[in-house]
TIBA-581300 format. One line per field, with one value per residue (C-alpha): x, y, z. Coordinates in nm, 4 decimals, decimal comma. Layout:
TIBA-581300
xx [X_...] .
yy [Y_...] .
zz [Z_...] .
//
This chain:
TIBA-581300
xx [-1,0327_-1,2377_-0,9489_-0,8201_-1,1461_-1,0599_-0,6778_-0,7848_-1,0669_-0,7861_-0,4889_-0,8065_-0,9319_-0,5532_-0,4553_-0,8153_-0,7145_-0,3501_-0,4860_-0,7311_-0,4428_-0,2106_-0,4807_-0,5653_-0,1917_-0,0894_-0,4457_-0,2854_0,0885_0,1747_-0,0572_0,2429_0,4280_0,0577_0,0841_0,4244_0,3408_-0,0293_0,2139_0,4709_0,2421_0,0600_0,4182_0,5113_0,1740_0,2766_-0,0082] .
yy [-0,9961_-0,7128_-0,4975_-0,5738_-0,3926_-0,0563_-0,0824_-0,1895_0,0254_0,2917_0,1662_0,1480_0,5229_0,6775_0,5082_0,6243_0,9615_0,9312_0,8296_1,0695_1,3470_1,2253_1,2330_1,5965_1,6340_1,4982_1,6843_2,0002_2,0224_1,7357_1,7024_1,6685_1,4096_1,1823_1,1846_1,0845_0,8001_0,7268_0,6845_0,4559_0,1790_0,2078_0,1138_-0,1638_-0,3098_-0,3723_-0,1028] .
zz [2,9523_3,0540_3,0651_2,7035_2,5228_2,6499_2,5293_2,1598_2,1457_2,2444_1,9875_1,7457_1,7893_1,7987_1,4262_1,2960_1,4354_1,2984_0,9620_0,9516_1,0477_0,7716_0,5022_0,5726_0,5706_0,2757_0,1369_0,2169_0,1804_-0,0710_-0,3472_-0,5661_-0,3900_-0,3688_-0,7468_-0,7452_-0,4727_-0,6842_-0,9829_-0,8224_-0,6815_-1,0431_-1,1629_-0,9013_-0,9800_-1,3688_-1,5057] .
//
């Protein structure tokens, strides 16, 4: 049990670091396409 914590708090630390990576990402180089993606799940919701 004790040596669970680390591994989560490690898989838990890598995707905040992952999402925080994409975001600046898609920030940068695809302001476009996050419109186009923004608009799509508008669409599939029925708005």
């Amino acid at each position: 049990m004790l040596k669970k914590k680390p591994a989560i708090r490690k898989i838990v630390s890598y995707g905040f670091v992952l999402l925080v990576l994409l975001f600046i990402f898609s920030m940068y180089f695809a302001p476009d396409m996050m419109i186009a993606v923004t608009n799509q799940v508008w669409a599939l919701c029925g708005w």
